[in-house]
C-alpha positions, 0 to 999 in steps of 0.5 A: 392651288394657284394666287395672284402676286404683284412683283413690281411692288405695288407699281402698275399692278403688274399681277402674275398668277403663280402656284402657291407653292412658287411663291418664294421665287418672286417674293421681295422684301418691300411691297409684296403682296398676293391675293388673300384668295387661292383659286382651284381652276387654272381655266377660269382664273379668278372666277374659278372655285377658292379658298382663302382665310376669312379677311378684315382690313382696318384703316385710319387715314390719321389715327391708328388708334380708331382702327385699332379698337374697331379691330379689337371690336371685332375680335372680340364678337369673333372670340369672345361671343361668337366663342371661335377658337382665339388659335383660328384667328390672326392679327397683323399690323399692316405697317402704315395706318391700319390692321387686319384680321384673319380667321383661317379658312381650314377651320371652317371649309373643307372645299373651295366655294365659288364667290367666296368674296361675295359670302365673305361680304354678308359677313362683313356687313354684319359685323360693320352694323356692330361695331360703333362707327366714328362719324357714320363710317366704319374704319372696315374697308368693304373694297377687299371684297373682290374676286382679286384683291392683293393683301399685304404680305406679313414680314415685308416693309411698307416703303412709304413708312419703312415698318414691316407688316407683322403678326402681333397677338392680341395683348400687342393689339391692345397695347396701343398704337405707338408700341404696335409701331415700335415692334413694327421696325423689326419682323415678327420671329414667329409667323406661326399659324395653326393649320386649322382646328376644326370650329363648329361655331366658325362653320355656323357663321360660314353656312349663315353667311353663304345662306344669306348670300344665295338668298340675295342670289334669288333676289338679284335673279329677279332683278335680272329678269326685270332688266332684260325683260322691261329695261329699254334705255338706262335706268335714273341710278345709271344716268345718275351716278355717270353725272356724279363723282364715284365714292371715295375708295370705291372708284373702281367697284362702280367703274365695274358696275356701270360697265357691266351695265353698260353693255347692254347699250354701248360699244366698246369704245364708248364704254371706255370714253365714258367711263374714263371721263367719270372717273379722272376726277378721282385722279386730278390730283394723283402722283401717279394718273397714268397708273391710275387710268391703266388701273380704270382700264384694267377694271373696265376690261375685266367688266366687259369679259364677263357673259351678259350685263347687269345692274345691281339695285342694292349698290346703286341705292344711293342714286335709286328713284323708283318712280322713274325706274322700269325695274320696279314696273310689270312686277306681277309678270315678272312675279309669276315668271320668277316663280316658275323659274324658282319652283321648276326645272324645266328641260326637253328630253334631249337636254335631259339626256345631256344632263344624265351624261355629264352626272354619270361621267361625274361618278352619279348614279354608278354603283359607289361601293359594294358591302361584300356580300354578293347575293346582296350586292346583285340586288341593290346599289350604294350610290354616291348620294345614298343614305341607307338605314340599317335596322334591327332589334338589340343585339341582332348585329347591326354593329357587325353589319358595320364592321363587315362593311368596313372590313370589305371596303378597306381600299377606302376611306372611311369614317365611322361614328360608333356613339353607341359602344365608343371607342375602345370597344369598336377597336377591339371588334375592328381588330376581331374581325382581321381589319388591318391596322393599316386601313384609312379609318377614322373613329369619331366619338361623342366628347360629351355624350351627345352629337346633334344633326348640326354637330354631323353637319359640321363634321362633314364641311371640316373633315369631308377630305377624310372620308369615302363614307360614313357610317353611324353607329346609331340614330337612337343616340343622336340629340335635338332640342325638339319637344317631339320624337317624330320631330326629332328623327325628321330633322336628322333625316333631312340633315344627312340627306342633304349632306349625302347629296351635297357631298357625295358620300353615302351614308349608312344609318344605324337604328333600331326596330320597335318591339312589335317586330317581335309579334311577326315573322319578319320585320317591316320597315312600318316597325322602324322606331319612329319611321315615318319621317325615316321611311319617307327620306332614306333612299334604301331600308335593310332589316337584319332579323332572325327565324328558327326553324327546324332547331337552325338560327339563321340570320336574315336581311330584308331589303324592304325599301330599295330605289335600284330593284325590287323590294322586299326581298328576303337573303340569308346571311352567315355569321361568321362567330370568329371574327364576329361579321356576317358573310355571304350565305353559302350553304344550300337551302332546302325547298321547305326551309326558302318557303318557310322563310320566305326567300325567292328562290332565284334571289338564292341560287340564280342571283349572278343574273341580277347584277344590276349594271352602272348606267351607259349610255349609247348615243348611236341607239337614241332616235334624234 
């Protein structure tokens, strides 16, 4: 992971991208600031995937106080009502005349998200409603919110005061500004953070957030269409805003804004003299006016190397007039055509092809792993996004069907959720069946007793990084606040599609067969416990049953959904008593015993021609 860092002091914006692990090379001990972002895609800069810790910057240009209440404000919905963990949050002196805040990113992310800036601002326009503002303005400051922004280092002096930036805990925080400032004259001994302890309530703000963000994406889309469609000359707000003097503090936000949106009329050169005719008059008066136009030009560049143009309604409010606006004209076409847009994905065939190459190279649709058991293995195909329902009635083997699939996927990482028999009693099966020690397997059972859909998704956004896939051990044990049963099973179903297909990391389901499979030779999915919503949403069904015949057990799995081949398909399986797993069937069949149940034969002994082949793609034999 790459930051950004000023090495000159906050002089010129001089800003050098560096490896966070190079930091200490540059780091001085006056003025050093990074970005609070860290950027995963050294080809994309700072519009590239990042991480960073979510930030609030608190600022009084003559009381300390205001803004130090407003950030005790703050804490207190994060800790105090919103229940996130106080070890997750950090507080900082910022030196000169404000605070800031900070929740680490490691409690709430598990990967980096594109627009983090964006998804962080939902937040923070939340959160500037609560608090109650001094004069109709918050002491927060939005301006942070973008995809680069420098951040005060902690431990370094502030030159125009000469007090460090320093962490301070919140009985400091609450101790007034004087004192704040007398700490403040030397660094902090204990810069001691947590490495981030997993936070269900700060991953439901998060998810909240990034929620109401891409909703805002969907309604900044119409916008989109409406401009390139209808917009034929510069809309009111534009014309407007270009006669006026910009917001304090929100120079260069608008500078970017109007020369994104001026793209669509103007030349280069243009844009610059407009442009820095609009904002010398937030520098008439400056100290340093030359450092302030190369900052003006820096944002209008950055402006112009972004694809397209816009204009965002929802930042121009303040200079918005409707009833001249072509915008808010032809809404009906643009309505429909948005609809088509939002509803359908529509490509040519070639594109289609295109699409499929670049998914199979990015490991989609190729098998992801194999349960070890070859006959079975010939005939389906677990793939990155599959959730799979294993079923049975009680003690048929459904916990050892886990434990074989662990045991044969050892090379992998894997987590396993045995909510039904716990810890203990999992170890020990684990260890029965010769799995080594060694193997990269994380157990994670219920504190309370219970583990709801939201609880899993959690899990998976905080400790993705820890696992392959994922296997639990039993749906009948999971909860939901839901009247219904039916209602129940569907939501849990829904959720862990949706985090198989987000994630990439098969899922197996454990569960259970209602009595009536008892009535019948073979189970069907039709007698999964409440199955409806299970069938319809699991990509592949197996049911382990048991049939005597001939005064021989023998234990049977039948695929009965399976989205790579055909179904149902009926294999045998061997229980392996030793070590408690069941194995690859081996042994010969006779005719009578296939019929009797129910096994094709070609399925038993010719299987090693079914093997069904990951997908490859050859250009040379598509006619086009």
């Amino acid at each position: 992971m790459d930051l950004f860092l000023d090495y000159m002091q906050g002089k010129g914006n001089k800003w050098h991208r560096c490896n966070i692990k190079d930091i200490g090379k540059y780091r001085t001990k006056e003025d050093f600031f990074t970005t609070w972002q860290m950027y995963c895609n050294e080809h994309m800069g700072q519009f590239a995937e990042m991480y960073g810790n979510l930030v609030f910057d608190f600022d009084h240009e003559t009381n300390i106080d205001i803004a130090r209440k407003d950030c005790i404000k703050i804490y207190d919905l994060f800790v105090k009502d919103a229940k996130v963990q106080k070890e997750n949050v950090y507080i900082y002196f910022s030196g000169s005349k404000g605070f800031h805040l900070e929740i680490d990113y490691k409690c709430f992310m598990s990967k980096p998200e594109y627009d983090l800036h964006l998804i962080y601002k939902e937040i923070y326009k939340h959160l500037e409603n609560k608090i109650k503002p001094e004069k109709n303005k918050s002491t927060l400051d939005g301006s942070i919110y973008s995809s680069r922004r420098m951040w005060r280092q902690a431990n370094t002096i502030h030159s125009k005061t000469g007090l460090y930036c320093r962490k301070i805990s919140y009985d400091e925080l609450c101790s007034g500004g004087e004192t704040i400032k007398k700490l403040a004259t030397t660094p902090a001994s204990d810069l001691m953070i947590s490495n981030g302890i997993p936070d269900a309530q700060a991953v439901k703000i998060f998810q909240d957030a990034k929620s109401v963000y891409y909703k805002s994406i969907t309604k900044f889309e119409k916008r989109t269409f409406l401009i390139n469609e209808y917009m034929h000359s510069f809309p009111p707000c534009i014309v407007s805003a270009l006669k006026s003097s910009l917001p304090k503090g929100e120079r260069n936000n608008y500078i970017y804004l109007l020369a994104r949106a001026l793209k669509k009329f103007k030349t280069e050169d243009e844009i610059y003299e407009i442009l820095l005719n609009v904002a010398k008059v937030s520098f008439v008066n400056s100290s340093d006016s030359v450092g302030e136009i190369r900052a003006v030009k820096a944002t209008i560049a950055s402006a112009l190397k972004r694809d397209g143009f816009f204009i965002s309604c929802s930042a121009m409010t303040m200079w918005c007039d409707k009833r001249q606006c072509d915008v808010f004209s032809n809404k009906k076409t643009a309505t429909q055509s948005m609809l088509v847009d939002s509803t359908f994905n529509i490509n040519s065939y070639s594109e289609s092809i295109n699409l499929l190459e670049t998914s199979v190279a990015g490991g989609e649709h190729q098998r992801y792993l194999k349960t070890g058991i070859d006959k079975l293995d010939y005939i389906t195909k677990v793939l990155q996004d599959s959730l799979i329902v294993i079923a049975s009635l009680s003690d048929v083997g459904k916990t050892s069907f886990a434990i074989s699939l662990i045991k044969n996927n050892q090379d992998k990482k894997i987590l396993f959720l045995p909510i039904e028999e716990g810890n203990a009693r999992s170890v020990i099966r684990m260890l029965s069946a010769n799995i080594l020690p060694e193997a990269n397997i994380t157990l994670c059972t219920a504190k309370l007793g219970e583990v709801t859909p939201e609880a899993i998704k959690g899990l998976f956004y905080i400790k993705s990084h820890l696992f392959d896939f994922v296997i639990i051990d039993q749906m009948v044990n999971l909860t939901f606040a839901g009247k219904e049963e039916r209602l129940k099973y569907k939501k849990i179903m829904e959720t862990l599609r949706e985090l198989a297909r987000e994630f990439k990391k098969p899922i197996f389901l454990l569960h259970q067969l209602t009595r009536e499979t008892i009535r019948e030779n073979e189970p069907r999915k039709e007698f999964l416990a409440e199955g409806a919503d299970i069938e319809r949403l699991a990509y592949d069904v197996w049911l382990l049953f048991r049939r005597k015949y001939n005064g021989e057990i023998y234990n049977l799995i039948k695929v009965d959904k399976n989205k790579n081949y055909l179904a149902p398909i009926v294999l045998p399986l061997y229980f392996n008593f030793k070590e408690k797993i069941f194995e690859d069937y081996r042994f010969p069949l006779s005719k009578d015993v296939l019929k009797e149940l129910n096994i094709d034969e070609k399925y038993f002994y010719n299987y090693s021609s079914l093997v069904n082949e990951d997908i490859k793609i050859n250009r040379n034999n598509i006619p086009f």
